[in-house]
C-alpha positions as CSV (number, residue, x, y, z in Angstrom):
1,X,19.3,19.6,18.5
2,X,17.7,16.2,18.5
3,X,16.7,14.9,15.0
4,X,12.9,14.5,14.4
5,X,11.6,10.7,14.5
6,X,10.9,9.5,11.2
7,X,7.1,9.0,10.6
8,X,5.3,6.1,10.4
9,X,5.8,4.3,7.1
10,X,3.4,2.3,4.8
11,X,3.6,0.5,1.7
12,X,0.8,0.2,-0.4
13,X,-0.5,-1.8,-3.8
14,X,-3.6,-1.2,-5.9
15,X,-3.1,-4.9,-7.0
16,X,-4.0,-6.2,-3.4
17,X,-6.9,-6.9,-2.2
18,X,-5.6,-7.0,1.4
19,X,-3.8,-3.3,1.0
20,X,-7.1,-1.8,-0.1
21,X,-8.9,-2.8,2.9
22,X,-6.1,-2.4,5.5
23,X,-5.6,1.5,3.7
24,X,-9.5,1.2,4.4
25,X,-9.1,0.6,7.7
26,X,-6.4,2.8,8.6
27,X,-7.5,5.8,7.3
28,X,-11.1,4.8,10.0
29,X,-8.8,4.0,12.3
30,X,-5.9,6.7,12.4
31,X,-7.6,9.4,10.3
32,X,-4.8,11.9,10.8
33,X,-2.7,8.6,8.8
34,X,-2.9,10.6,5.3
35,X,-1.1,13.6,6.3
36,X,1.1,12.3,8.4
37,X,2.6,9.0,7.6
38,X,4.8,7.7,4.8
39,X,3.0,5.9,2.1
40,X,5.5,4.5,-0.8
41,X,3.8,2.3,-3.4
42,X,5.1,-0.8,-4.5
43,X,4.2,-2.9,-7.5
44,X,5.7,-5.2,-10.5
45,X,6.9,-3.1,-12.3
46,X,7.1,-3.6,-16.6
47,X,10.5,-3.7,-18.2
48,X,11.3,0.3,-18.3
49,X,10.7,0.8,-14.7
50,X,12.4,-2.5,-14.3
51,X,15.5,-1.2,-16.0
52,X,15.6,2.2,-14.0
53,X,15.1,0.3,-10.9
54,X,18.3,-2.3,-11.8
55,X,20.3,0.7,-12.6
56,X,20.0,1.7,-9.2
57,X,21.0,-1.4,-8.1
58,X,17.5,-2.6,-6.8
59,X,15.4,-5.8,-7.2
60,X,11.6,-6.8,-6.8
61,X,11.6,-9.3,-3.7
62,X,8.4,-10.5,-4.6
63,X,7.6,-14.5,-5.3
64,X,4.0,-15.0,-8.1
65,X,1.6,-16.6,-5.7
66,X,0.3,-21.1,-6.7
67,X,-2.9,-21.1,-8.7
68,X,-4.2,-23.0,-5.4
69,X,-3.4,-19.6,-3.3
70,X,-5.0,-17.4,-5.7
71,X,-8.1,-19.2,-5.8
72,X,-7.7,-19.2,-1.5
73,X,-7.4,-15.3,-1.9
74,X,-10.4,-15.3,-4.3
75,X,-12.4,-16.5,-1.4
76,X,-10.8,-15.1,1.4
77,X,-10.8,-11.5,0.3
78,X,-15.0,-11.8,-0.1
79,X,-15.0,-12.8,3.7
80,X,-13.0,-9.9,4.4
81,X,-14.3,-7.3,2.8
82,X,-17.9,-8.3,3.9
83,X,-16.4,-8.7,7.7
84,X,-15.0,-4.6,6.5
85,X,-18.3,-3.8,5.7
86,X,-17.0,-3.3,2.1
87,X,-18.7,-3.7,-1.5
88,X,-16.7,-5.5,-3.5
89,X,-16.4,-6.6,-7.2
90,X,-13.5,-8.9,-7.7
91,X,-11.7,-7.2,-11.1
92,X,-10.4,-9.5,-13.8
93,X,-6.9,-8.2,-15.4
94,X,-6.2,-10.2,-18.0
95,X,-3.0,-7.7,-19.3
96,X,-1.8,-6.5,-15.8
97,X,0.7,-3.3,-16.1
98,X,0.9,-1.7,-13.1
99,X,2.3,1.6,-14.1
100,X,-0.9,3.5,-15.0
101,X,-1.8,3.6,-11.4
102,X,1.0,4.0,-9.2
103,X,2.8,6.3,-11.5
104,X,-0.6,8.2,-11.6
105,X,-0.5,8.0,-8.2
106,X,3.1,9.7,-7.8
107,X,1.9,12.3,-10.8
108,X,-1.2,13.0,-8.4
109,X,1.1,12.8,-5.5
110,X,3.3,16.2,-7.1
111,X,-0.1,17.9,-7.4
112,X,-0.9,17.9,-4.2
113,X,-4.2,15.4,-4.8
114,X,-3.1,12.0,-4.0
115,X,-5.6,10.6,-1.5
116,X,-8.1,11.6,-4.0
117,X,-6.8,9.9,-6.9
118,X,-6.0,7.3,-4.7
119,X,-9.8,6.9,-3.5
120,X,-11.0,7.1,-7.4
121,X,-8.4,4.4,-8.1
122,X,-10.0,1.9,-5.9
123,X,-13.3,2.5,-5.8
124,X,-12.7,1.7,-9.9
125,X,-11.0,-1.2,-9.4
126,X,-12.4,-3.3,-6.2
127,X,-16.2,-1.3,-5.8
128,X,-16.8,-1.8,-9.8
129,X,-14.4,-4.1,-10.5
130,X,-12.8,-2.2,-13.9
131,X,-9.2,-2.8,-15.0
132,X,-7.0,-0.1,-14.0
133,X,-4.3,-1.2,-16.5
134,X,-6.2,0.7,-18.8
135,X,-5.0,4.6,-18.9
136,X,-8.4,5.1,-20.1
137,X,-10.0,4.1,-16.4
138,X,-6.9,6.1,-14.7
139,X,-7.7,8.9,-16.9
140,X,-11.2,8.9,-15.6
141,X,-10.3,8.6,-11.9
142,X,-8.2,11.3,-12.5
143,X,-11.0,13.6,-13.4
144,X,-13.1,12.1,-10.2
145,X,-10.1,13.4,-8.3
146,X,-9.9,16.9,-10.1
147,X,-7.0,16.4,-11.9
148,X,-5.9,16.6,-15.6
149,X,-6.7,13.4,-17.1
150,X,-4.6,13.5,-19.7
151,X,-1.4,14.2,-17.5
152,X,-2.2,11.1,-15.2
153,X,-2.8,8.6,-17.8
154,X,0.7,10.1,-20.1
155,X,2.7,9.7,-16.4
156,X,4.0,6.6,-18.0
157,X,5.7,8.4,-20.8
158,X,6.9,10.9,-18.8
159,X,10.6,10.1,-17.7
160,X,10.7,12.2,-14.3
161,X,7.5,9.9,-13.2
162,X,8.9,7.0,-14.5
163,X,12.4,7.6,-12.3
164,X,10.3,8.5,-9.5
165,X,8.6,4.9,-9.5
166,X,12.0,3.1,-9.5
167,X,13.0,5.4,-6.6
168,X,9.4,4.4,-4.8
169,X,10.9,0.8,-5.6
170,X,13.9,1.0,-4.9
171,X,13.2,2.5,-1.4
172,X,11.2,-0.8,-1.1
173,X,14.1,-2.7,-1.8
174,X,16.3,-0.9,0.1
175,X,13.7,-1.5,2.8
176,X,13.5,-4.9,2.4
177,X,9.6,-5.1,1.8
178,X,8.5,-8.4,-0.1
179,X,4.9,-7.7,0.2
180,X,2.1,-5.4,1.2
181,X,0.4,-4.2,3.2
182,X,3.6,-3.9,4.7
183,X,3.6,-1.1,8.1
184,X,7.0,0.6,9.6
185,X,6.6,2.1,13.0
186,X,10.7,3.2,14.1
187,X,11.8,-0.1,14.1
188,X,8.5,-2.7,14.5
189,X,8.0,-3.9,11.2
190,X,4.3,-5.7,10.3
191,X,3.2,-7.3,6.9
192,X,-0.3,-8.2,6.0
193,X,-3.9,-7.1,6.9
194,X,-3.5,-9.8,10.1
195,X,-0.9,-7.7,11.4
196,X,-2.7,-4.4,11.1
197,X,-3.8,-4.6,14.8
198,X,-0.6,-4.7,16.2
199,X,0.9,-1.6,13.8
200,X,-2.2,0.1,15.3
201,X,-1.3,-1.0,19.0
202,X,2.2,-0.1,18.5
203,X,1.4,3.3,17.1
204,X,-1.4,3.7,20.6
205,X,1.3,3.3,22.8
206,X,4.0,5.8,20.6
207,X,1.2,7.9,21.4
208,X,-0.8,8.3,17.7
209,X,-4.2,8.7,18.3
210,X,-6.0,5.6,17.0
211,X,-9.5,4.9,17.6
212,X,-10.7,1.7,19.3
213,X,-13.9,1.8,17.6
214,X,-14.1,-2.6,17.0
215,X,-11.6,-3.5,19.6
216,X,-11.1,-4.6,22.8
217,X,-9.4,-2.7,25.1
218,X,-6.0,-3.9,26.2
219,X,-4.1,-2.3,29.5
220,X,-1.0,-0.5,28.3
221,X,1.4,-2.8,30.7
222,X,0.2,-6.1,28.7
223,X,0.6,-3.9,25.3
224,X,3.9,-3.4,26.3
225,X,4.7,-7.3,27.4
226,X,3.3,-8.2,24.3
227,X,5.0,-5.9,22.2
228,X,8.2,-6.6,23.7
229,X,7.6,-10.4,23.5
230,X,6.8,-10.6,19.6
231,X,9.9,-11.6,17.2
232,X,9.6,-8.8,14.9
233,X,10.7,-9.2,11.1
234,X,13.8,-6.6,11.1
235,X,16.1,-8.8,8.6
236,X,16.5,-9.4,5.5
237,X,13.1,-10.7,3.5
238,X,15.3,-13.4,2.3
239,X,13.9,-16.0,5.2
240,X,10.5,-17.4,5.6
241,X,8.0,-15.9,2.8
């Protein structure tokens, strides 16, 4: 018997700005995308889930951003989101720990409520701009999403969660994915929000319904020559960042 295709994979941050509004536009886009694909998260992680992660022999492949870019991103992620049609209030994390959320996000994930969690999450932290390093703000999104808030913001004392985060990571690394948004289709790999238009191309012509609500149309036969055409990033992250 033929083995199933693996599904569509996506990595996903709440830190970035440009995975909240390519998630955004996914889920208008491919609204069956929830149940259906892959989502892994991918963060910094702090020294415990660093650890756990090493002992598995995994890395981050991640490179901090210039102050120059950040400020570029500062600006650039207000012209996106407005060009989204989304409201946006840039956060300020001045102690970032990234556990809190995505941890929460894999405790939500083993109750069956992740997409809502995941919808509190960021509406918290890029609608009203609050600082989801706090367990008290993930404890509150957990109650939006109808979960036990005390469970979700503890998931970072809880050593199953925190083994299941270096697995997240370490799937990342075993993936080879440096950044996000970062899209798998079989083997056509995209990274970034600019390349969420091809992932969503390559997935029309696999034969996922995607809408084309804000697109041109484009004849399959050129989809194909251009698909075909592109040099795809299917080695190691360890070239051009």
């Amino acid at each position: 018997m033929a083995r199933a295709p693996k599904p569509p994979k996506v990595w996903f941050s709440f830190r970035s700005p440009f995975s909240w509004i390519a998630m955004h536009e996914l889920d208008r886009r491919v609204p069956s995308a929830r149940s259906t694909f892959d989502f892994v998260p991918f963060w910094e992680p702090d020294a415990n889930t660093a650890s756990r992660l090493a002992a598995r022999g995994g890395e981050i492949i991640y490179t901090p951003m210039s102050k120059a870019k950040h400020l570029y991103i500062l600006q650039d992620t207000k012209r996106l989101a407005e060009r989204y049609g989304l409201s946006m209030t840039w956060p300020v994390d001045m102690s970032p720990w990234w556990e809190p959320s995505h941890l929460g996000w894999l405790q939500a994930r083993a109750a069956g409520r992740q997409w809502e969690f995941y919808d509190a999450v960021v509406a918290a932290r890029w609608e009203r701009g609050e600082d989801i390093s706090d367990p008290a703000v993930i404890g509150r999104a957990a109650e939006i999403a109808g979960l036990d808030p005390a469970a979700i913001a503890s998931a970072v004392d809880d050593d199953t969660v925190r083994d299941a985060g270096a697995d997240a990571l370490y799937d990342g690394y075993h993936s080879d994915i440096f950044g996000v948004p970062y899209f798998l289709n079989k083997r056509q790999r995209f990274w970034g929000l600019d390349r969420l238009e091809w992932f969503l191309t390559d997935l029309s012509v696999a034969g996922v319904d995607v809408s084309s609500d804000g697109i041109a149309a484009i004849e399959d036969d050129r989809i194909d020559r251009l698909l075909g055409a592109v040099a795809y990033d299917t080695d190691s992250a360890g070239g051009c960042g």
